[in-house]
TORKOL-4160 file (C-alpha; in steps of 0.2 Angstrom, whole numbers, padded with zeros to 4 digits, m for minus):
423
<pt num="1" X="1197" Y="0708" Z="1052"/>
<pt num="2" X="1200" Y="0691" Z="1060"/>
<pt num="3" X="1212" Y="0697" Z="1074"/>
<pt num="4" X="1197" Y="0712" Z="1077"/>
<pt num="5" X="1184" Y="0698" Z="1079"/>
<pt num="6" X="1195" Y="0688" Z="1090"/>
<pt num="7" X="1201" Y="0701" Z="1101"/>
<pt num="8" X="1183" Y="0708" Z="1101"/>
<pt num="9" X="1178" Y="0691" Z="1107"/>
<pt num="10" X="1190" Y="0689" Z="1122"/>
<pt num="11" X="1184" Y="0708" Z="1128"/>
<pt num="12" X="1166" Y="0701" Z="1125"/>
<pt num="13" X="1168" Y="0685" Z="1136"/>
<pt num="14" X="1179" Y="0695" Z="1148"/>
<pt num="15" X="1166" Y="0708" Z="1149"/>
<pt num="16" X="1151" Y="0697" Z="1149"/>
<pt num="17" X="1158" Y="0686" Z="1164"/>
<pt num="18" X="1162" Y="0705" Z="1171"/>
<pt num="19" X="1146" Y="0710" Z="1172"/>
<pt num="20" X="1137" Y="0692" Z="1175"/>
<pt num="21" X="1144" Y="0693" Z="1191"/>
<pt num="22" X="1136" Y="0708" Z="1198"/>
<pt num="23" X="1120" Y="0702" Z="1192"/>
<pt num="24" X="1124" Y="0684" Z="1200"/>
<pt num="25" X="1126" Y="0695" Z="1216"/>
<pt num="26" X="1108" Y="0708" Z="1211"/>
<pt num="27" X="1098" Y="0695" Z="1218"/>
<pt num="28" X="1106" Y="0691" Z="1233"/>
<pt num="29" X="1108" Y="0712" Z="1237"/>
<pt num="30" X="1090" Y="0715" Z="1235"/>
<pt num="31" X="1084" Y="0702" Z="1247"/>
<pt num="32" X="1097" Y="0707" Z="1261"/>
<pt num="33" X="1096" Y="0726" Z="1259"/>
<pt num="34" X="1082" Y="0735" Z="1260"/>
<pt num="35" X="1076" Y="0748" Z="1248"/>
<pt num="36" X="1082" Y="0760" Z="1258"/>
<pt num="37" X="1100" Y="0754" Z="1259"/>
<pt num="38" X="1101" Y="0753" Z="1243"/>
<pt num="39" X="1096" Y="0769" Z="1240"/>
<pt num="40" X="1112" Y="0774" Z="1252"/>
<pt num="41" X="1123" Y="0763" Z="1240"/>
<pt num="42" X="1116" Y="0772" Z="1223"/>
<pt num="43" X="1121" Y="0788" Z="1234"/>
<pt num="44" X="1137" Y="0782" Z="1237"/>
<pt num="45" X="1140" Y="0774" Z="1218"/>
<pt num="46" X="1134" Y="0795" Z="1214"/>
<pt num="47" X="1147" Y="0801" Z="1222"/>
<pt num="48" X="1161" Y="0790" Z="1213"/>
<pt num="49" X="1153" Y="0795" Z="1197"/>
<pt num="50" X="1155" Y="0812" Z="1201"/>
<pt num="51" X="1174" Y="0812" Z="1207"/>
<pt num="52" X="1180" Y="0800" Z="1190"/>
<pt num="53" X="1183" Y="0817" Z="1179"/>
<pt num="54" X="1192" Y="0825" Z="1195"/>
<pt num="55" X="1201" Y="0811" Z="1201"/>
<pt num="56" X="1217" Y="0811" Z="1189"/>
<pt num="57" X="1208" Y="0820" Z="1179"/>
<pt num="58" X="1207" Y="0810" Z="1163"/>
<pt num="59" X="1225" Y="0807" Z="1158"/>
<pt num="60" X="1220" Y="0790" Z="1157"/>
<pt num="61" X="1213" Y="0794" Z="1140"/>
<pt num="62" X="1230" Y="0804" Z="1136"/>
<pt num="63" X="1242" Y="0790" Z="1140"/>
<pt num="64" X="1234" Y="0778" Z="1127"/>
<pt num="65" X="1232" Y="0792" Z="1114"/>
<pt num="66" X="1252" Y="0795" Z="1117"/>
<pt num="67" X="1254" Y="0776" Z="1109"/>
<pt num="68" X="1248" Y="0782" Z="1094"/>
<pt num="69" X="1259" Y="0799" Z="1091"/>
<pt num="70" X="1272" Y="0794" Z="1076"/>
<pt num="71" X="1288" Y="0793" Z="1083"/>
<pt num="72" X="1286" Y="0792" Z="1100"/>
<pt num="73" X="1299" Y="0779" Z="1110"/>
<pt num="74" X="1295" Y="0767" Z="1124"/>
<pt num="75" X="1305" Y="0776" Z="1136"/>
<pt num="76" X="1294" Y="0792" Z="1132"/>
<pt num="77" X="1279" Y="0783" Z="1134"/>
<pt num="78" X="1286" Y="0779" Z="1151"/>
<pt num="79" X="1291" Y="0797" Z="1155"/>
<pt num="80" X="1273" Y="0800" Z="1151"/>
<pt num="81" X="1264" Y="0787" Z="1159"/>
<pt num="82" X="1273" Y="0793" Z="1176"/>
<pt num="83" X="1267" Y="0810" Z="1176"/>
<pt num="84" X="1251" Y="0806" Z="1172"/>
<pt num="85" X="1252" Y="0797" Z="1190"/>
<pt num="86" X="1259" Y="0813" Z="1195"/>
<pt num="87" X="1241" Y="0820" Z="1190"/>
<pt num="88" X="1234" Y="0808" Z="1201"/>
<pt num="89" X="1241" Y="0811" Z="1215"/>
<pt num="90" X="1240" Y="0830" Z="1214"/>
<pt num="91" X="1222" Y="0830" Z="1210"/>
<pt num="92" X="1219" Y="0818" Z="1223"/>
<pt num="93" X="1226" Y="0827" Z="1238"/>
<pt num="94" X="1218" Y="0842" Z="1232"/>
<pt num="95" X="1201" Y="0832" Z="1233"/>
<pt num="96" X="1204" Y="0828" Z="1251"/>
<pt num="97" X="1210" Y="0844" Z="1258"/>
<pt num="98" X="1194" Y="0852" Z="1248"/>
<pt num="99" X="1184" Y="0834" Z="1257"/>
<pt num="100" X="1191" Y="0839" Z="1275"/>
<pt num="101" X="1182" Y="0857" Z="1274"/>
<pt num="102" X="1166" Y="0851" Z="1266"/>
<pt num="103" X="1165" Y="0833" Z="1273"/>
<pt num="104" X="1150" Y="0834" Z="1283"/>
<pt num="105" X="1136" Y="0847" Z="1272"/>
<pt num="106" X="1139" Y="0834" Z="1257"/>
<pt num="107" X="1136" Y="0820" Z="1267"/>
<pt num="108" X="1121" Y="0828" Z="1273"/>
<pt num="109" X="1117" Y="0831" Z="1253"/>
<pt num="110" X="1119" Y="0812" Z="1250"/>
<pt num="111" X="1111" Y="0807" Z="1265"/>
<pt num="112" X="1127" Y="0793" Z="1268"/>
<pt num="113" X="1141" Y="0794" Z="1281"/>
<pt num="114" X="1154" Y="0807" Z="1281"/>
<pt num="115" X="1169" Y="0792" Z="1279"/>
<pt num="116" X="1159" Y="0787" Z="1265"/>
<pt num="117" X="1167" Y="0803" Z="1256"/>
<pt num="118" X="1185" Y="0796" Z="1260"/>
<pt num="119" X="1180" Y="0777" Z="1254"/>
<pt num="120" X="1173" Y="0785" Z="1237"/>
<pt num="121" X="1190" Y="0794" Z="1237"/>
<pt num="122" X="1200" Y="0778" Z="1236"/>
<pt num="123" X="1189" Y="0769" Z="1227"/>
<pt num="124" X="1190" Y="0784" Z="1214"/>
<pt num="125" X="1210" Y="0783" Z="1215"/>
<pt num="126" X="1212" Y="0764" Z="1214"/>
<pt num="127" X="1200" Y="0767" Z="1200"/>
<pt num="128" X="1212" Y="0778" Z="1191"/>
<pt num="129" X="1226" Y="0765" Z="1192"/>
<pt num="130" X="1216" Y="0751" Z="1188"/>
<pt num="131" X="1210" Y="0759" Z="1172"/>
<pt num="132" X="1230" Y="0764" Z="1166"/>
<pt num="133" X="1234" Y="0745" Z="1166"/>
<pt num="134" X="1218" Y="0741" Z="1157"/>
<pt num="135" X="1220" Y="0755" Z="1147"/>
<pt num="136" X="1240" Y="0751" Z="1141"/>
<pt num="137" X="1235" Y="0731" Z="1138"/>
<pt num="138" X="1221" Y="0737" Z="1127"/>
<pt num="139" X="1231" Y="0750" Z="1116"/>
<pt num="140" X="1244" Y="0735" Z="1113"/>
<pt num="141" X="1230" Y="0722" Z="1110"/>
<pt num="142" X="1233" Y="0712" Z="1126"/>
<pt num="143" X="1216" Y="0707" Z="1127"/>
<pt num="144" X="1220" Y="0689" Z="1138"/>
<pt num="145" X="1230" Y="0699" Z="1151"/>
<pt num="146" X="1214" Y="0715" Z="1150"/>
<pt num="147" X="1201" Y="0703" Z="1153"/>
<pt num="148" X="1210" Y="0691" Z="1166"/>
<pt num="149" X="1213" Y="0709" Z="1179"/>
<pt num="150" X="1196" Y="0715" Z="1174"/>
<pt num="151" X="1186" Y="0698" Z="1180"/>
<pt num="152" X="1198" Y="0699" Z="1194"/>
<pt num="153" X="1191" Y="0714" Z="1202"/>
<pt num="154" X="1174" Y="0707" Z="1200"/>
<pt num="155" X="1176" Y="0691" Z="1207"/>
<pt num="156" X="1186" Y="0697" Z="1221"/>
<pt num="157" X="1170" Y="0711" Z="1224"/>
<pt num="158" X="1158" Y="0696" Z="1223"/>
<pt num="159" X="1166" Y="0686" Z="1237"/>
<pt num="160" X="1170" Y="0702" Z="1248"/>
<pt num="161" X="1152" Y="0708" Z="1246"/>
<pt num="162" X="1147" Y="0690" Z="1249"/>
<pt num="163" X="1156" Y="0689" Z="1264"/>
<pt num="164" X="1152" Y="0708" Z="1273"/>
<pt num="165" X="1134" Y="0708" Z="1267"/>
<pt num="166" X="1126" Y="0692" Z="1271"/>
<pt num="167" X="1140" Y="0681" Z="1281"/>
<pt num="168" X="1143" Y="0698" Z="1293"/>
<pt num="169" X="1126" Y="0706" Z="1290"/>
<pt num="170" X="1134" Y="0721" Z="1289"/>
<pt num="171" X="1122" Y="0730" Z="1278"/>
<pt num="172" X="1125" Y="0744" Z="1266"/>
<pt num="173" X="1141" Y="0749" Z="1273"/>
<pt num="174" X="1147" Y="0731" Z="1271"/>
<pt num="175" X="1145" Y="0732" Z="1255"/>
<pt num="176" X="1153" Y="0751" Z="1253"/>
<pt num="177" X="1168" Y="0740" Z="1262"/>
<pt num="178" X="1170" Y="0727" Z="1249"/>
<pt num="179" X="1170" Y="0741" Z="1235"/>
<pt num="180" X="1182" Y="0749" Z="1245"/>
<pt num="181" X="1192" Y="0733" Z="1248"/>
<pt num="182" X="1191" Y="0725" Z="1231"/>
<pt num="183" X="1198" Y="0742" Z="1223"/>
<pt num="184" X="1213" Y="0744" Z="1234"/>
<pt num="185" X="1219" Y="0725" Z="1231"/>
<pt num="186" X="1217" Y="0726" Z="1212"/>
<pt num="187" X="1225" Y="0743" Z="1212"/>
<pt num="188" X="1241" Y="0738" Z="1222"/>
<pt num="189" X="1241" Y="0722" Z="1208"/>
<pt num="190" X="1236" Y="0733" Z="1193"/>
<pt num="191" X="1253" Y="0745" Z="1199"/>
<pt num="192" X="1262" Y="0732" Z="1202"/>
<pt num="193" X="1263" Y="0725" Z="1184"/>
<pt num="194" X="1265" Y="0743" Z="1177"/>
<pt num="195" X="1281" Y="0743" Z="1183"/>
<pt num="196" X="1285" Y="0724" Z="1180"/>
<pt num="197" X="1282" Y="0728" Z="1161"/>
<pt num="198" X="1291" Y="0743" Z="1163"/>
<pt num="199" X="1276" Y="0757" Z="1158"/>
<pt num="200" X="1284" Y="0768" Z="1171"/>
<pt num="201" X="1298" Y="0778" Z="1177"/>
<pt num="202" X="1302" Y="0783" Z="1194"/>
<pt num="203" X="1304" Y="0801" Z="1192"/>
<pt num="204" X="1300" Y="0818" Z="1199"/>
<pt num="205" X="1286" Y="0826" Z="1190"/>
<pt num="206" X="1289" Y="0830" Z="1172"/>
<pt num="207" X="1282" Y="0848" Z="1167"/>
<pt num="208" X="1283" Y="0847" Z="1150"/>
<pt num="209" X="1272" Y="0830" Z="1150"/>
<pt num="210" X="1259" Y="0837" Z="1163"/>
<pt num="211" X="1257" Y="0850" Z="1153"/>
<pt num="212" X="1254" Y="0839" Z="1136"/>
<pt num="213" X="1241" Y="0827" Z="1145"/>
<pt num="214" X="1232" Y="0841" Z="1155"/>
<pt num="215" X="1230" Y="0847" Z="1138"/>
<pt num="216" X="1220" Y="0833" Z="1133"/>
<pt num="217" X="1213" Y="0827" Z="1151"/>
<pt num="218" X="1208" Y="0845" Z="1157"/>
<pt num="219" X="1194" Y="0848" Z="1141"/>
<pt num="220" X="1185" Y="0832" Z="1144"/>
<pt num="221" X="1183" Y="0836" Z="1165"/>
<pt num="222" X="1164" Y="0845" Z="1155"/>
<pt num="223" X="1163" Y="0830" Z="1147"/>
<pt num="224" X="1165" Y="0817" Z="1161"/>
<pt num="225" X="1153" Y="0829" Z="1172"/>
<pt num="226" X="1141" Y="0829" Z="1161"/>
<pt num="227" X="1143" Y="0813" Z="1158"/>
<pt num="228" X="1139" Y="0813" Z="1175"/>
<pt num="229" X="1124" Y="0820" Z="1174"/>
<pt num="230" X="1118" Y="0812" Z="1161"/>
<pt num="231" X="1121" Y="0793" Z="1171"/>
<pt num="232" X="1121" Y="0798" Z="1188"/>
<pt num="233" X="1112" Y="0814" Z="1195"/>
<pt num="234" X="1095" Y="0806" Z="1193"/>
<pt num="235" X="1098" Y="0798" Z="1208"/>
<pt num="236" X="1102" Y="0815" Z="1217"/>
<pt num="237" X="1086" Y="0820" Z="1211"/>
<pt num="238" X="1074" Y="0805" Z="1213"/>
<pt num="239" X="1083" Y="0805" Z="1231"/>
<pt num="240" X="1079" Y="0823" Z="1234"/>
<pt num="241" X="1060" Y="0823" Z="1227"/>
<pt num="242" X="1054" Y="0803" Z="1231"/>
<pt num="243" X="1068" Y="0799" Z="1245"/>
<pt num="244" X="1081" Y="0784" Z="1246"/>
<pt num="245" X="1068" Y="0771" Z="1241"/>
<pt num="246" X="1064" Y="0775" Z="1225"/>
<pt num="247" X="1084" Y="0780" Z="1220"/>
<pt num="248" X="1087" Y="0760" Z="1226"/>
<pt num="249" X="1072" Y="0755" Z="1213"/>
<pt num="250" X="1078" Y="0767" Z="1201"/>
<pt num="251" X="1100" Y="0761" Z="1204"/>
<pt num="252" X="1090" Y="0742" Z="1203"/>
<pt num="253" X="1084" Y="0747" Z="1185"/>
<pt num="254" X="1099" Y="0755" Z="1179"/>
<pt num="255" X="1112" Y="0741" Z="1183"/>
<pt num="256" X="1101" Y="0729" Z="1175"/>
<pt num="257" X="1101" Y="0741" Z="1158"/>
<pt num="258" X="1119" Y="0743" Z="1161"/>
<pt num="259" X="1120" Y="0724" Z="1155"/>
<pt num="260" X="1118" Y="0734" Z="1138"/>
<pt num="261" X="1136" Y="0744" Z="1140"/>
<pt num="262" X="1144" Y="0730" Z="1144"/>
<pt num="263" X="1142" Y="0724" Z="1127"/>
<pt num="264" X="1143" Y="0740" Z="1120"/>
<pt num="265" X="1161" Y="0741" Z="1128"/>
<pt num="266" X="1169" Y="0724" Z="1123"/>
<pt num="267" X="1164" Y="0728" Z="1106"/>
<pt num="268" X="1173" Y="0746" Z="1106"/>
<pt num="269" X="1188" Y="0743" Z="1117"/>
<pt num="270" X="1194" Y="0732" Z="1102"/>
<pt num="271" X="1187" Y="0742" Z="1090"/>
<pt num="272" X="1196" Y="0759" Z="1094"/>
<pt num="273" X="1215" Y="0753" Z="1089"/>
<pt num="274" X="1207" Y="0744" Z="1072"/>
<pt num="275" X="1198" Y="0761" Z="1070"/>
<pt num="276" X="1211" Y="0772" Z="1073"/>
<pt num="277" X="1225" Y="0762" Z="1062"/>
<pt num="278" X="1214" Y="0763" Z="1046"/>
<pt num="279" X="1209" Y="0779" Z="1048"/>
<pt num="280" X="1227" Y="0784" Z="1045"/>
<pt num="281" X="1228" Y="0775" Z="1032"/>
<pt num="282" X="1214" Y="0787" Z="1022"/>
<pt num="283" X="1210" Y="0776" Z="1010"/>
<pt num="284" X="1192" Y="0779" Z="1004"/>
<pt num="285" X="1186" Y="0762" Z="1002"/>
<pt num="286" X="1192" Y="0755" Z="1018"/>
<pt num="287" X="1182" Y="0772" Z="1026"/>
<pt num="288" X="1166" Y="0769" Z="1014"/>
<pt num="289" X="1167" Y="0750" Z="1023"/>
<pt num="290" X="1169" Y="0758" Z="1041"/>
<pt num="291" X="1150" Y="0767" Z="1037"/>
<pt num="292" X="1143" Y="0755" Z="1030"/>
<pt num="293" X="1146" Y="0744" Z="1045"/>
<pt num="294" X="1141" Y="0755" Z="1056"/>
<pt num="295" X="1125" Y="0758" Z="1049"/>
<pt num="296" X="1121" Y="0741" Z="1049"/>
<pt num="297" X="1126" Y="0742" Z="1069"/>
<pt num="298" X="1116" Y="0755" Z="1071"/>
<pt num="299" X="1100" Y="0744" Z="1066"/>
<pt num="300" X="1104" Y="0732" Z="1076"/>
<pt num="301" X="1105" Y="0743" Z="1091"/>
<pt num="302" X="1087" Y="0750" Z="1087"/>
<pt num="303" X="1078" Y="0733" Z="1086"/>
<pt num="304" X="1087" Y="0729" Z="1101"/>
<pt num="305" X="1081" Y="0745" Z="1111"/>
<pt num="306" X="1061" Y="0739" Z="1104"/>
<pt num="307" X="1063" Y="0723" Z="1108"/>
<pt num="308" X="1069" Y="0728" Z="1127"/>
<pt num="309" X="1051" Y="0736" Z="1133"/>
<pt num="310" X="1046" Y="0719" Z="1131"/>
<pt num="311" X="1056" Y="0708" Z="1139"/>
<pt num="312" X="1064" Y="0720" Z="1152"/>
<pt num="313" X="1049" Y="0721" Z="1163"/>
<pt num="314" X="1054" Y="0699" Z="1163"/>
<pt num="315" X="1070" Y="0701" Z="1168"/>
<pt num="316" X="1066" Y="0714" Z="1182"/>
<pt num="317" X="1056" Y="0702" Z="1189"/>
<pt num="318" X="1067" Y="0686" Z="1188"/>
<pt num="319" X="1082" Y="0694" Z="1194"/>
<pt num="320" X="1075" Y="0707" Z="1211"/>
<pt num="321" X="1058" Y="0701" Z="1214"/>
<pt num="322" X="1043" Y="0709" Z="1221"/>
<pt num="323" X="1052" Y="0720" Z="1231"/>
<pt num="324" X="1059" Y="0730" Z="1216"/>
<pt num="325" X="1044" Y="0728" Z="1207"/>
<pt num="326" X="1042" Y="0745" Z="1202"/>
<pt num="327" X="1059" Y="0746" Z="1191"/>
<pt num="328" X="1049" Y="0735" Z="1177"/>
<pt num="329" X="1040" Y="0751" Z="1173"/>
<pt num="330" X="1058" Y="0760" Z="1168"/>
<pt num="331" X="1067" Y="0746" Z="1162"/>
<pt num="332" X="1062" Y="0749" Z="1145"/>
<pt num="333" X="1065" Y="0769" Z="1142"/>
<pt num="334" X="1082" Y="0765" Z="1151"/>
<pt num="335" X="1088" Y="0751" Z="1138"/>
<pt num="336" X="1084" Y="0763" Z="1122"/>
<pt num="337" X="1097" Y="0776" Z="1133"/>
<pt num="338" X="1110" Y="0764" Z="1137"/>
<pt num="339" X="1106" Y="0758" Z="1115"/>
<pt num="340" X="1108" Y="0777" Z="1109"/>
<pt num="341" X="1126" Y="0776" Z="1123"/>
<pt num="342" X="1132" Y="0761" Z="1111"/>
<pt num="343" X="1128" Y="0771" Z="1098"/>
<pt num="344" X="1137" Y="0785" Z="1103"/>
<pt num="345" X="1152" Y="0775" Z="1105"/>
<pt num="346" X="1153" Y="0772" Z="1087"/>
<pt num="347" X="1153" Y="0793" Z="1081"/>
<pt num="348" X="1164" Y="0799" Z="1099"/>
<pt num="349" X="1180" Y="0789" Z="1094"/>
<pt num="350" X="1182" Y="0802" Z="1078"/>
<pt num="351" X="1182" Y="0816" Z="1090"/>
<pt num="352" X="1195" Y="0808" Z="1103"/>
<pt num="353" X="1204" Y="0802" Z="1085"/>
<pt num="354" X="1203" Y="0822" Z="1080"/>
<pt num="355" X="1209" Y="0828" Z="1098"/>
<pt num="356" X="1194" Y="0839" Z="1097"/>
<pt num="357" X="1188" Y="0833" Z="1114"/>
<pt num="358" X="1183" Y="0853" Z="1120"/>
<pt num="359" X="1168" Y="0850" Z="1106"/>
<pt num="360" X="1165" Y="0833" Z="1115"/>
<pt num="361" X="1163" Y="0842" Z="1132"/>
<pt num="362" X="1152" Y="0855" Z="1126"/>
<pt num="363" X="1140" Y="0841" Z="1119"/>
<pt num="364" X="1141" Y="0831" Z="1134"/>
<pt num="365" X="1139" Y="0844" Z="1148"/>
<pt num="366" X="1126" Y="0851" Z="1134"/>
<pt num="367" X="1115" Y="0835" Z="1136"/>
<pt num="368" X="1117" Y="0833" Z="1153"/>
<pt num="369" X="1111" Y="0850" Z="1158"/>
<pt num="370" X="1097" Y="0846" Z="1148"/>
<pt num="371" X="1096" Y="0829" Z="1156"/>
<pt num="372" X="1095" Y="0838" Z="1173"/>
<pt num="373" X="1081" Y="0850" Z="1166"/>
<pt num="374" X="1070" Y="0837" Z="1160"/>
<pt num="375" X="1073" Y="0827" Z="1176"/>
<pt num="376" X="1065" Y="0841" Z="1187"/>
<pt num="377" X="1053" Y="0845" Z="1178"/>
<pt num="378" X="1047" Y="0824" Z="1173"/>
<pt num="379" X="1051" Y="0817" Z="1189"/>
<pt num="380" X="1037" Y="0828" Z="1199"/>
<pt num="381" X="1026" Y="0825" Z="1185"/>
<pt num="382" X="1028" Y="0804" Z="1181"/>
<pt num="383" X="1040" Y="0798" Z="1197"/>
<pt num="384" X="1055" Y="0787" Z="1192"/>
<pt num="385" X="1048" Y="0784" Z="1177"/>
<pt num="386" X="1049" Y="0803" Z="1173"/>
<pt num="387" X="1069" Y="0801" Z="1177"/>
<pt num="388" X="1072" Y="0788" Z="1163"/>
<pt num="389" X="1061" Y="0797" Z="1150"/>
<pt num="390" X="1074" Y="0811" Z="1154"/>
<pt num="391" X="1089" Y="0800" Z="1152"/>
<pt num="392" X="1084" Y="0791" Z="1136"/>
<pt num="393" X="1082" Y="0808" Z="1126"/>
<pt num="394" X="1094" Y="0816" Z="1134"/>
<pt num="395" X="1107" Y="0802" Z="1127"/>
<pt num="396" X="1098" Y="0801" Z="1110"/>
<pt num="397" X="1102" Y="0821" Z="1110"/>
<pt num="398" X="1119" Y="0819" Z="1116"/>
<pt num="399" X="1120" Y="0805" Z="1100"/>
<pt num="400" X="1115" Y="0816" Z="1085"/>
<pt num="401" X="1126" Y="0831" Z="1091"/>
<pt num="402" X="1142" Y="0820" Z="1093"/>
<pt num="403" X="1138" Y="0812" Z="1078"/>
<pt num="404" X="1135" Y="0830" Z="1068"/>
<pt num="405" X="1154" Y="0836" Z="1078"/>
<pt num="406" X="1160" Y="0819" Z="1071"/>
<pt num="407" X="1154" Y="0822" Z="1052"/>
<pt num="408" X="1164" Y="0839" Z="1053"/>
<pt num="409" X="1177" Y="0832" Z="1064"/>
<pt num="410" X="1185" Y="0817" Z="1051"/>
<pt num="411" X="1179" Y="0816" Z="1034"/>
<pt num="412" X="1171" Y="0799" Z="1030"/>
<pt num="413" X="1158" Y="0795" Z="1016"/>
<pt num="414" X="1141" Y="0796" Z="1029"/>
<pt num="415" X="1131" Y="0801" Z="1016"/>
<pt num="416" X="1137" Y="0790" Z="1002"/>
<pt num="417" X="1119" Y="0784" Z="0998"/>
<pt num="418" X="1116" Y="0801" Z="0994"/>
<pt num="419" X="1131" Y="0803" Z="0983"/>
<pt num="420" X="1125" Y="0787" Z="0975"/>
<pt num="421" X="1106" Y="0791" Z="0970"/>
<pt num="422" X="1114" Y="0812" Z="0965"/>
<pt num="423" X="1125" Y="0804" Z="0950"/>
């Protein structure tokens, strides 16, 4: 358990410095964009969101799952990794032939510039290649070189966004251009050591190998829509009911609650490969630990989510000022969503372990149709604050069912209390 911790660690202080720099840059943002210009970026930032389970269609996922298939050799895990770039590229060229066709009635949806769409199309792509290297360090527990590329892409956003927002004035789109810019620098790096550490093989597409990681990829495209509409299409709808305004109060809130996932994610990116390995050891005690640690997780996630309708509303304060004022009166039902998220984390890695991602999809498009429904039907009754009502059940939902597919899923001993006090 030590190398866990001090793995864990490193993805924490990487993550933490991660997301402490696009707080840093929060205040400086909300005082030289309007409301309104925010409200453009949240649509923009929608739209990304929306193209992640498109764009390469998740065989992120299936390149680090390949590491752990018994037997497989390094010059397979090449093979595979380059067709899984293969899958980039296809899926991205079919994106913007479909783009071409539609460009101007979704820009008219969004209410952002048509070469938006094209911007949120590289970011997407650079996204994708980004999140391969990150994805290989993290499977092999390079946790150093993870957290140096990941505080490298925010370091170099905070000193574009610096310089296109406030040195330029440029507004909105100046940020959307240091998005745009930061993503394609850190992409062309990201590639470039791919290919230093030999993770990939120059070669024409491999059908076999599509066909295996579409296999995996393709069932969670459900998942990472709903997904989407679990995290994202309340801004659609607070847009499209309350105008841009309120969805750049309403983005305000939920990047400062996303201060939550940031943890949530260090802990599990280290916590996936110690999970995975024991779980093939299936040894009952260790699996009787593995609960009885996540139980005590679990209460300390729900203290957390009380304690955050308190202090929240401080933070929201501090950190946009008056301007923003109205986030305060979310904050708190957004934190117990992004606390139900971290526990979710905890119950999905037995489904990605069990390869039973179709059942994943189903739950998540589940919940974020009922997310969607709930929206509609609060937001016209209680504002913004009716969106993250919605969002908050909607991810305690999506929580309990994954957690139910889970139970069936892999056997561990959830209900050895029970056992206990039956004997």
């Amino acid at each position: 358990m030590s190398t866990f911790f001090r793995k864990t660690s490193i993805y924490f202080i990487a993550n933490i410095i991660n997301a402490a720099i696009p707080f840093l840059l929060l205040p400086i943002l909300t005082r030289y964009l309007s409301v309104e210009e925010y409200g453009q970026i949240a649509m923009f930032q929608l739209l990304i969101a929306g193209l992640a389970g498109i764009i390469g269609l998740n065989t992120v996922g299936a390149a680090g799952r390949k590491f752990y298939d018994k037997g497989v050799t390094e010059s397979e895990l090449r093979a595979y990794n380059t067709s899984c770039l293969w899958v980039l590229f296809f899926s991205t060229l079919f994106i913007v032939l479909l783009t071409l066709i539609f460009d101007e009635e979704l820009a008219s949806i969004l209410s952002i510039s048509s070469d938006w769409i094209y911007f949120a199309i590289v970011v997407s792509t650079g996204s994708f290649i980004i999140q391969l290297r990150l994805n290989q360090w993290q499977i092999r527990g390079e946790a150093k070189r993870y957290g140096a590329l990941q505080v490298g892409n925010s370091l170099l956003n905070l000193c574009a966004s610096l310089a296109f927002v406030v040195l330029y004035s440029m507004g909105a789109s100046g940020r959307i251009d240091a998005l745009v810019t930061t993503s394609i620098i850190i992409s062309i790096v990201a590639l470039y050591f791919l290919v230093k550490n030999k993770l990939l093989r120059f070669s024409l597409p491999n059908k076999k190998n599509i066909i295996e990681a579409l296999s995996f990829g393709v069932p969670l495209v459900p998942h990472v829509f709903g997904a989407f509409l679990l995290s994202s299409a309340d801004r659609y709808v607070i847009n499209d009911n309350l105008g841009l305004a309120a969805a750049g109060i309403y983005l305000l809130a939920f990047q400062l609650s996303s201060a939550l996932t940031i943890v949530f994610d260090a802990i599990n990116k280290s916590y996936v490969p110690w999970l995975f390995k024991n779980l093939a050891k299936e040894d009952d005690t260790i699996k009787l630990s593995i609960v009885k640690n996540t139980y005590s997780y679990f209460a300390l996630l729900i203290f957390v989510a009380l304690a955050g309708f308190f202090i929240g509303p401080l933070v929201v304060t501090f950190v946009a000022g008056k301007q923003f004022a109205d986030a305060s009166y979310i904050i708190g039902w957004l934190l117990l969503g992004q606390v139900f998220g971290g526990m979710y984390l905890m119950v999905t890695n037995y489904m990605f372990y069990s390869k039973q991602t179709a059942k994943l999809s189903f739950v998540t498009i589940t919940c974020g149709l009922i997310n969607v429904l709930l929206m509609f039907i609060l937001v016209k009754m209680h504002g913004i604050l009716g969106a993250a009502i919605a969002f908050s059940v909607s991810k305690g939902i999506q929580f309990f069912l994954t957690w139910v597919y889970a139970f069936k899923a892999v056997k561990m001993p959830w209900l050895y209390f029970y056992n206990t006090e039956s004997k």
